[in-house]
C-alpha positions as CSV (number, residue, x, y, z in Angstrom):
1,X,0.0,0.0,0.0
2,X,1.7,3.5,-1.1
3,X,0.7,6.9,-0.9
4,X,0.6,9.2,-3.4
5,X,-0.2,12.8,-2.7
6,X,-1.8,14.6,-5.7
7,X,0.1,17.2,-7.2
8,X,-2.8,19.7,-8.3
9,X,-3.9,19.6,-4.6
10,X,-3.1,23.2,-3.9
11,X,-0.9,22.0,-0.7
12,X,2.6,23.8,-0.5
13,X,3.9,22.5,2.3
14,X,6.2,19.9,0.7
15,X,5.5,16.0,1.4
16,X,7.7,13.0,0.7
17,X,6.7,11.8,-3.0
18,X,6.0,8.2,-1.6
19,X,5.1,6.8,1.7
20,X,5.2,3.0,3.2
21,X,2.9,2.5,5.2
22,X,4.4,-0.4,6.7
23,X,7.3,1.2,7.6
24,X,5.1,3.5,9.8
25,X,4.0,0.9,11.7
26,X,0.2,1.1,10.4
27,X,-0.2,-2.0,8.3
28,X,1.0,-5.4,8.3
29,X,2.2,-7.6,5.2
30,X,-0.7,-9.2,3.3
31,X,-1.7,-12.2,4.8
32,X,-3.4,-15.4,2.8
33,X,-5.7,-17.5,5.2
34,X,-5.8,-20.3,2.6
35,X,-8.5,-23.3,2.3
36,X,-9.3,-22.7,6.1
37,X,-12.5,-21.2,7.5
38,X,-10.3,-18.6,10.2
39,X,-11.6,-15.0,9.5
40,X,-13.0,-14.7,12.8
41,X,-9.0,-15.5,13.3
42,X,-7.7,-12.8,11.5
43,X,-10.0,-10.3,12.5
44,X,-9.1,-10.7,15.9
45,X,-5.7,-10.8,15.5
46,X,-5.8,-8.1,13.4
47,X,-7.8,-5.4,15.9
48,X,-5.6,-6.9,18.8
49,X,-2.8,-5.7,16.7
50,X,-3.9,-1.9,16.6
51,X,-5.0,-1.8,20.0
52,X,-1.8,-3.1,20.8
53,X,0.6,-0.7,18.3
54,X,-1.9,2.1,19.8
55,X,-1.0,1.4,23.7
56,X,2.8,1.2,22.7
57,X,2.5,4.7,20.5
58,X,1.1,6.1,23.5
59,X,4.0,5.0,26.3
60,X,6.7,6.3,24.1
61,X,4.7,9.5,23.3
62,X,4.7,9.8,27.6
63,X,8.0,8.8,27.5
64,X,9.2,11.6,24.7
65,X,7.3,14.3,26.4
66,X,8.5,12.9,29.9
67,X,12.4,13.5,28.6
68,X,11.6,16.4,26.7
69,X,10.3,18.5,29.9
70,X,13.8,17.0,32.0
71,X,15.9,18.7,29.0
72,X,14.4,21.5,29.3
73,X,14.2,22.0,32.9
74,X,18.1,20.9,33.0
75,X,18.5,24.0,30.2
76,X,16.6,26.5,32.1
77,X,18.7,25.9,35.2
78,X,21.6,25.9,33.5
79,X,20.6,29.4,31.4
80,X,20.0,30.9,35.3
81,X,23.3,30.0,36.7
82,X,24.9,31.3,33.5
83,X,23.0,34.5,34.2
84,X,23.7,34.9,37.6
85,X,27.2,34.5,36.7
86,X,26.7,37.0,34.2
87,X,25.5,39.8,36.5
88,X,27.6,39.1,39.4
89,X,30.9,39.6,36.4
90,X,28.8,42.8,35.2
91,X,28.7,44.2,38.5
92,X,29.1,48.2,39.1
93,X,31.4,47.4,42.2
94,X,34.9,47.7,41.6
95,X,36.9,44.5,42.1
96,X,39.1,44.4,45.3
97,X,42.7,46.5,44.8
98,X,45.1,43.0,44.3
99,X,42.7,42.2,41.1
100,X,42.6,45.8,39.9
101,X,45.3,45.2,37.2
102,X,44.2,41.9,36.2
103,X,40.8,42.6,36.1
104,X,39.6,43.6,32.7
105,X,41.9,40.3,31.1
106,X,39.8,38.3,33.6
107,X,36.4,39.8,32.5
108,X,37.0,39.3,29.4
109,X,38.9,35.7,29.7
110,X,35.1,34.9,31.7
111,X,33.2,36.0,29.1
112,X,34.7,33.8,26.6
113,X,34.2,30.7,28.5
114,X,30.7,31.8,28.9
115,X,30.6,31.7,25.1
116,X,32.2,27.9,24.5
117,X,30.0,26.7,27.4
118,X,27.1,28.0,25.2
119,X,28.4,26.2,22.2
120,X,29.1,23.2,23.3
121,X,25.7,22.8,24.8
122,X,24.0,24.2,22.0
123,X,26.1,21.3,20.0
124,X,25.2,18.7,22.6
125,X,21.3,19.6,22.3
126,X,21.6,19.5,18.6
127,X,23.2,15.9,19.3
128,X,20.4,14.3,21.1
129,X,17.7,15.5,19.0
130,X,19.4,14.0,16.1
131,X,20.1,10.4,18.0
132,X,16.4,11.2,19.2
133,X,15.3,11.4,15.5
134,X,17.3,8.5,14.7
135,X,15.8,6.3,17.0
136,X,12.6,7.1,16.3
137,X,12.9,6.0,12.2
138,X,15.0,2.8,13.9
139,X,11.6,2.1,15.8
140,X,9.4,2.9,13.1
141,X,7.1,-0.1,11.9
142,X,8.1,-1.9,15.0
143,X,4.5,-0.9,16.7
144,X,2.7,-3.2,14.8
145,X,3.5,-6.6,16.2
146,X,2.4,-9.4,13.8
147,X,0.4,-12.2,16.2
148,X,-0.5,-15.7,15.1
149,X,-3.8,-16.4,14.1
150,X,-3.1,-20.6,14.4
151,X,-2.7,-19.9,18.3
152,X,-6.2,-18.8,17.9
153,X,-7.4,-22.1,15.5
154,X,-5.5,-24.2,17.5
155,X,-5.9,-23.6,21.0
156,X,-9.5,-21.6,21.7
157,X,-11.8,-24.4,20.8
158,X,-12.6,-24.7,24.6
159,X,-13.9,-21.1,24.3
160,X,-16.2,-22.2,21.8
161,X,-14.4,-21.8,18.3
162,X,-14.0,-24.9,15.5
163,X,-10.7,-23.6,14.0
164,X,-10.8,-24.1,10.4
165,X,-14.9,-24.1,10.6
166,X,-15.3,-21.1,11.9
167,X,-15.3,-19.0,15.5
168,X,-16.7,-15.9,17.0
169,X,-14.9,-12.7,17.8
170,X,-15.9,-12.6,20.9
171,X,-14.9,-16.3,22.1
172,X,-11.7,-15.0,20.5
173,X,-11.1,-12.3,22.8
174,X,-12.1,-14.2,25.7
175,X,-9.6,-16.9,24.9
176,X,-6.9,-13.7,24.2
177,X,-7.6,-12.5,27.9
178,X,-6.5,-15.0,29.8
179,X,-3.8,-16.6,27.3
180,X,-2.4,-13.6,25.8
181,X,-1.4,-14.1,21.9
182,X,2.2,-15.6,20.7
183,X,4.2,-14.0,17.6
184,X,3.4,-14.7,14.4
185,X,7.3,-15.3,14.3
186,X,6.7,-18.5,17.1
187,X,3.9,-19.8,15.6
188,X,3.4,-19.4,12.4
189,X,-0.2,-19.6,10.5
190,X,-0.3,-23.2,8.4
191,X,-3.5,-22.7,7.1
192,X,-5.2,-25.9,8.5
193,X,-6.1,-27.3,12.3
194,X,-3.3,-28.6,14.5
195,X,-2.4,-29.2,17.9
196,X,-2.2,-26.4,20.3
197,X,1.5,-25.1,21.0
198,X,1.2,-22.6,23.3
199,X,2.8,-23.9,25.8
200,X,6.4,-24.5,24.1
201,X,9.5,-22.8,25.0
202,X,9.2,-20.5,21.5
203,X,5.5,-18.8,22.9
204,X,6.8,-17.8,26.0
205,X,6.6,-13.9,25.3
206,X,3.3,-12.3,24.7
207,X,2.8,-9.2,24.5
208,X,-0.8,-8.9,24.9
209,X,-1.1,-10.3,28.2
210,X,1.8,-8.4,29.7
211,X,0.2,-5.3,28.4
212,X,-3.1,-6.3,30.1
213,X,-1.1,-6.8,33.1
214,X,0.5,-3.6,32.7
215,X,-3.0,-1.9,32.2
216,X,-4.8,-4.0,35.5
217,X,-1.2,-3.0,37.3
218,X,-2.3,0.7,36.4
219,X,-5.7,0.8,37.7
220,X,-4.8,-1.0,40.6
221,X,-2.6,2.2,41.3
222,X,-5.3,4.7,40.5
223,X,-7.5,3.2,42.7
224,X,-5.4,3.0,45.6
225,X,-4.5,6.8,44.9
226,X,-8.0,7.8,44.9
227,X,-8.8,5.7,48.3
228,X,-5.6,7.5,49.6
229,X,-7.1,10.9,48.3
230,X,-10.3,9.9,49.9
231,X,-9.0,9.4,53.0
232,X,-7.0,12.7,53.2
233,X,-10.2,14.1,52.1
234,X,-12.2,12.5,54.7
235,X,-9.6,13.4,57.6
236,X,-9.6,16.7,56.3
237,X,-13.2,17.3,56.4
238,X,-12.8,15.6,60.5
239,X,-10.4,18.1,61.6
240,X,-12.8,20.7,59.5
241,X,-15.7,19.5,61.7
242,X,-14.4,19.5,64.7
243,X,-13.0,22.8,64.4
244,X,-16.3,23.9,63.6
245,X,-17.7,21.8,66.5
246,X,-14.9,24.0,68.9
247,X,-16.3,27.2,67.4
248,X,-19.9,26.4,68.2
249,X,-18.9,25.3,71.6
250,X,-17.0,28.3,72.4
251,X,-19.9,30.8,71.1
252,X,-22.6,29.3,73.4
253,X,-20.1,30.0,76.1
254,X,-19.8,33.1,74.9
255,X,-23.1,33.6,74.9
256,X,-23.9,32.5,78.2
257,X,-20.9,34.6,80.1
258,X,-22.0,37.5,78.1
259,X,-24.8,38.3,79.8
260,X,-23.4,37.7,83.2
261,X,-20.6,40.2,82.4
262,X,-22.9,42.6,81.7
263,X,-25.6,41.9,84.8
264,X,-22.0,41.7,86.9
265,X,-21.1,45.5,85.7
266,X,-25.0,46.8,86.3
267,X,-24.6,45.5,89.8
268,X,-21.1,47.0,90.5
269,X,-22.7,50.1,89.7
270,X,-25.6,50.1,91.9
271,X,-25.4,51.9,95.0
272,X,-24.3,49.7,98.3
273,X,-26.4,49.6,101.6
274,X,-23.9,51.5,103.4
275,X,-24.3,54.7,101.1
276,X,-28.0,54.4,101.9
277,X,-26.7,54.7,105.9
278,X,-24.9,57.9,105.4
279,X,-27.9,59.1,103.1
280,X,-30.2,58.7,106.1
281,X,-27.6,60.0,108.9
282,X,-27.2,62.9,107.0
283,X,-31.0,63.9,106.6
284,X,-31.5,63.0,110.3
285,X,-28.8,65.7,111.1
286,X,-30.1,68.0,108.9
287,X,-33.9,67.5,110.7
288,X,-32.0,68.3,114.3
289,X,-30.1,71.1,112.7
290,X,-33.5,72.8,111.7
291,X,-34.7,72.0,114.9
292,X,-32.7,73.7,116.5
């Protein structure tokens, strides 16, 4: 299969004049079942082999923009110590009187290390994206593993497919799930019913069911993450409650001393029974001092 762009499509940005698709990683060779009833076979095989090259696209995509971010963190830290060097060499204060004389030679010998240490890391970035680039056109059309379909007509009859007379998707992904599916490379499609050899030395590796590990591995982790983020949650909101059970408390006492205070202060400032006394003795002389 090769792609052709059309000239009179009005596109300028340039494209390659020809493109394998196969060396992309997007198609596999053409594949003949024979005199042999295994469609369901190959259509498995076949969808397990996208979802498979699509899962493997994505890690090194993570992995690409995980490395990516570190260079350029690593660059940006390396830029600011350069700078502070930079401003602490451009400083307005005078160097001390021993480095007076040698001062502008060592300025300017400072300066031009700055300048090679630029250089050389501009020439080591420029490095790793080409062996970056490299790898990534050794690795292309390795995504697209090629599984066997005779591991499927051989071996999933107990899952309710007849091999050569026929199967259903479904009991073919069921059978996938718990087996996991060899190489095409380790077992190798013969076009007619045989004995099941999965369990030889040579279909050891299968990708499938390590990636299905990998992905039950995964949610096992986000799950126990979210329990943990529950439960920070849910002590959080505890301390929030009894906080707010501490508040409450100390308002009603509040509220009850209030009051008190303020009958305590009225009463302080009520007249005692001894100022009545003196009120009284002093009338009564008054009365005998009219009397008289």
């Amino acid at each position: 299969m090769v792609f052709k762009p059309d000239e009179n499509n009005g596109i300028k940005k340039k494209y390659p004049s020809f493109l394998d698709w196969r060396q992309k990683g997007c198609v596999t060779p053409i594949k003949d079942q024979g005199n042999c009833g295994s469609c369901w076979a190959f259509a498995a095989a076949g969808a397990i082999e996208s979802a498979l090259c699509i899962q493997q696209q994505k890690q090194q995509q993570q992995q690409q923009q995980q490395q990516h971010q570190q260079q350029q963190q690593q660059q940006e830290e390396e830029g600011w110590q350069q700078q502070q060097q930079l401003t602490f060499q451009q400083s307005p204060f005078p160097p001390p009187p021993q480095q007076q004389q040698d001062y502008p030679h060592h300025h300017h010998h400072q300066q031009q290390q700055q300048q090679q240490q630029q250089h050389n890391q501009q020439q080591h970035n420029q490095q790793q994206h080409n062996q970056q680039q490299q790898q990534q056109q050794e690795e292309e059309g390795t995504f697209l593993h090629r599984l066997s379909e005779q591991m499927l007509v051989d071996c999933s009859t107990s899952f309710g497919n007849n091999g050569c007379n026929g199967g259903l998707l479904e009991a073919a992904f069921n059978f996938v799930a718990a087996n996991g599916l060899c190489f095409e490379e380790n077992y190798k499609y013969r076009a007619k019913e045989g004995p099941c050899l999965s369990g030889t030395a040579r279909c050891r590796h299968r990708p499938l069911k390590e990636m299905l590990q990998q992905q039950q591995q995964q949610q096992q982790r986000q799950r126990k993450q979210q329990q943990q983020r529950k439960q920070q949650q849910a002590t959080a909101a505890g301390e929030t409650a009894a906080a707010a059970a501490a508040a409450a408390a100390a308002a009603a006492e509040f509220s009850v001393a209030a009051p008190m205070a303020v009958l305590l202060c009225l009463f302080s400032l009520l007249p005692t029974g001894g100022g009545q006394q003196s009120e009284q003795q002093q009338q009564q002389q008054q009365q005998q001092q009219q009397q008289q």
